[in-house]
N, C-alpha and C positions, 0 to 999 in steps of 0.2 A: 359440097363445094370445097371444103375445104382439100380432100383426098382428092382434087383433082389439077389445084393448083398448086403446083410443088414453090412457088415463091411463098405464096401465103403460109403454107407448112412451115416454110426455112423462116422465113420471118414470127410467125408464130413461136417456132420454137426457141427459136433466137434471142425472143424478147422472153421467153419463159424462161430460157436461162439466167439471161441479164436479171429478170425479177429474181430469183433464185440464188445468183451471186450477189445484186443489193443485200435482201435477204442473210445472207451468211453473214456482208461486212454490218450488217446494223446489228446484228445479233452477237457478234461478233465485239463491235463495239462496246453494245450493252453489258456482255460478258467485263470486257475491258474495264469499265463503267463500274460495275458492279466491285470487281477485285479491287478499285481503288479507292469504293468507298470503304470494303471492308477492310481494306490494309489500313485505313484512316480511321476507322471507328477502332479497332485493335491499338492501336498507336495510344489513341485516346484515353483508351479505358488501362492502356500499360502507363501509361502521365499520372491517370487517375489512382491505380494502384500504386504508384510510385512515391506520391505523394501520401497517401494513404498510409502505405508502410512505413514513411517518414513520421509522419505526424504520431504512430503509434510508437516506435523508437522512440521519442522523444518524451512519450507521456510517460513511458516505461521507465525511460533513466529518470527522470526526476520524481517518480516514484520509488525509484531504489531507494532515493536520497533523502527521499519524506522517511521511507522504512528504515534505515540506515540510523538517519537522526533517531525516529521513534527507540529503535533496538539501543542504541546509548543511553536515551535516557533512562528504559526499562532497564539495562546495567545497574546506572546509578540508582535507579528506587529498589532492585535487588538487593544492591550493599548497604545502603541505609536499613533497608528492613532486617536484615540482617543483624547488623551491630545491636539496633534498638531490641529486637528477641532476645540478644544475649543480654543484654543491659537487662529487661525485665526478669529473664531468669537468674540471676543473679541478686536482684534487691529481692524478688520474691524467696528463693532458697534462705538468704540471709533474713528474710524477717520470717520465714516459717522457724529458724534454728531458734533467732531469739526468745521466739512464743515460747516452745518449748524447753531452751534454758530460763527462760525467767515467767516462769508461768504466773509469779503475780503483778507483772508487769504487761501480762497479754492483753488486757483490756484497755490499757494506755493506749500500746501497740495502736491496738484494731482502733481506735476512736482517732488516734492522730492520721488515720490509712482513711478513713470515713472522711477527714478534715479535708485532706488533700484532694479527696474524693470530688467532693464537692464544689470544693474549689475550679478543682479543671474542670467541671462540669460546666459554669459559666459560659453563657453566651459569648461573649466578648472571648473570653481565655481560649474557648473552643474556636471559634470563627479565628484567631490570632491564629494558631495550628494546623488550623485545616489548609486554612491558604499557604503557610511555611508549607506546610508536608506537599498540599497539591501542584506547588511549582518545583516540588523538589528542591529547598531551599535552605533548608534545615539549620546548616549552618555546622562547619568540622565543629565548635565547644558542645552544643548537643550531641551528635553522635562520638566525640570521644568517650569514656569511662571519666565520673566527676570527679574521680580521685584517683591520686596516685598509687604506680605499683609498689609495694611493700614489703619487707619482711613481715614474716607472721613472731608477731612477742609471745603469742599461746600456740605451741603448739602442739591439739588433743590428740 
């Protein structure tokens, strides 16, 4: 039937077209459709990284600045440590020389060295110290040298 009525053919095919051009514009659309949501999901996720790279900038410098401080203070506990080494090698040198020039005075020596020993050993004297040393707070009369530079009146 259909091969014999050429209206119903044109019409037929007319309307297959027609389906066929809906067809492309819905598909068409969808495509449409589709591209804007992914240009809006993109958009999103560059907002999202944008802020993200922000947030990380920012954690970043104010860690320089925690690291920064910290490297100052490691400075200052470098030069204290410092001075105070020399200061021990120093009374140490000097009280090894005395042993040895005054050998019958090394036993004094050593029991007044025991004294002071003991002494700083205290609770109280040590906890005093630790928290000076641990705030870095020493204080310049500590870390100067306790006595002045000199001529030497002996010299061996």
């Amino acid at each position: 039937m259909s091969g014999k009525n050429p209206f119903w053919n044109y019409d037929y095919n007319a309307a297959q077209r027609n389906r066929e051009i809906v067809d492309s514009y819905q598909q068409a659309n969808e495509a449409r459709l589709d591209s804007q949501q992914a240009q809006f999901e993109a958009s999103m996720a560059n907002d999202r990284v944008s802020r993200i790279q922000m947030q990380l900038n920012n954690t970043i410098n104010s860690h320089k600045k925690v690291v920064a401080d910290y490297e100052q203070r490691l400075d200052g506990f470098k030069l204290n440590f410092y001075k105070i080494t020399l200061q021990r090698n120093i009374f140490k040198t000097t009280l090894d020389r005395l042993q040895e020039q005054w050998p019958d005075k090394k036993e004094n020596i050593l029991d007044e060295i025991q004294k002071q020993r003991d002494r700083c050993n205290q609770p109280e004297y040590r906890e005093k110290w630790w928290n000076a040393v641990s705030q870095n707070n020493i204080g310049d009369s500590v870390l100067e040298f306790p006595y002045p530079q000199r001529e030497l009146k002996n010299k061996l």
